[in-house]
Phi, psi and omega in degrees: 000316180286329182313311184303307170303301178340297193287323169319310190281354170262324162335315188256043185021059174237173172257140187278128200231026178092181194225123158233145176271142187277151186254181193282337167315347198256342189290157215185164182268105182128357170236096202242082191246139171253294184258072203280139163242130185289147194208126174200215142208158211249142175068238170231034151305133169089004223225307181308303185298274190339326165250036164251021190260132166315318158301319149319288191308319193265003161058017152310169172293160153082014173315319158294341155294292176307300202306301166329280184311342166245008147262333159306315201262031136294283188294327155338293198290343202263344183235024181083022193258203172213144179269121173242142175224114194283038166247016183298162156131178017261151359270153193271159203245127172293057162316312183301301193289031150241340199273348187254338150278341223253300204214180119331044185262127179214175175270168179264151178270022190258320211063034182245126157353139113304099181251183170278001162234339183268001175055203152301053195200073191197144207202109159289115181272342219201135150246170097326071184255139200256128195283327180258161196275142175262108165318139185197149161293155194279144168329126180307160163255135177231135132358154105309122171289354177278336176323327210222343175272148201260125211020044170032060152345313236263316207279349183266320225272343176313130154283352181264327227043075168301333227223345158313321179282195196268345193214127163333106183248111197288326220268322166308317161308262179329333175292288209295308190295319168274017162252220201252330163301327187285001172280353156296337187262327185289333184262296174279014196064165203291116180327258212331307183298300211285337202254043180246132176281322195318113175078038214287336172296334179229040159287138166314108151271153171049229188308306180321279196344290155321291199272017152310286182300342145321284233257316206287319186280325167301313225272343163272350163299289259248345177270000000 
């Protein structure tokens, strides 16, 4: 059965982001899962199929969002599952505390997942849940690459220091990015991610960048 997802899920040019099994503790109301398989993307796996997608070409808000939900919840239908999605809410489907079970994952001093080969430059879209358990290999256990990195570039590289305190400051953040300096972060993306060395190869370029940083700054208006 997971092969079968599997191949679906490389089929709609996505990543297969791992599998956790659920306790009877986990259960919840919209959710009756023994299993989830994670959908996401991994480097600029998945980026392609999204922009040879109608939703990219028609440029709406949420594009990336919308593309999700009818291509994750296509293979929902197609392999019997029900499609969880993490902009669903409130209240929100823990993706990080499945994406931290899921994978070789850890936190970051940023808050963005760490993985050990996609560095931050990785994205959970999706889920897949399943009423029954699906066998899967267990996650590699890895280090942290942050565990071993030398002065936390990440936590320094903000032109503003958003990331200075102990907690993210979006309002600080968000000043900078809506003023005429912030456009260094708007076209090439968020200083702090890009100054990380881990996965320096399956960094957001260009067009990628743009609309990450695009999509990330609509979707803190609008909250």
């Amino acid at each position: 059965m997971i092969l079968e997802v599997m191949r679906a899920i490389d089929a709609a040019g996505l990543a297969h982001r791992g599998t956790v099994q659920l306790e009877d503790d986990e259960q919840r109301e919209g959710l009756n899962a023994r299993s989830l398989v994670l959908v996401g993307f991994s480097g600029d796996q998945g980026w392609d199929a999204f922009t040879a997608s109608a939703e990219w070409h028609q440029g709406e808000v949420d594009a990336l969002d919308r593309w999700s939900c009818r291509v994750i919840g296509g293979i929902a239908r197609e392999v019997g599952a029900k499609a969880l999605f993490p902009f669903e809410g409130p209240p929100w489907w823990p993706f990080q505390k499945w994406g931290l079970r899921a994978e070789a994952a850890s936190a970051s001093p940023i808050g963005i997942l760490m993985h050990p080969k996609w560095g931050l430059w990785h994205s959970w879209r999706g889920a897949l849940a399943f009423q029954l358990n699906l066998h899967a290999p267990e996650p590699a256990i890895s280090v942290s690459p942050c565990e071993t990195c030398e002065g936390a570039p990440c936590l320094t590289a903000c032109p503003v220091h958003a990331f200075a305190d102990a907690e993210y400051d979006v309002t600080r953040c968000l000043s900078f990015l809506e003023g005429i300096d912030g456009k260094r972060c708007m076209t090439a993306g968020c200083m702090a991610r890009r100054a990380c060395p881990v996965g320096i190869e399956y960094r957001h370029l260009g067009e990628q960048a743009r609309f990450h940083m695009k999509a990330f700054l609509e979707s803190q208006r609008r909250s």
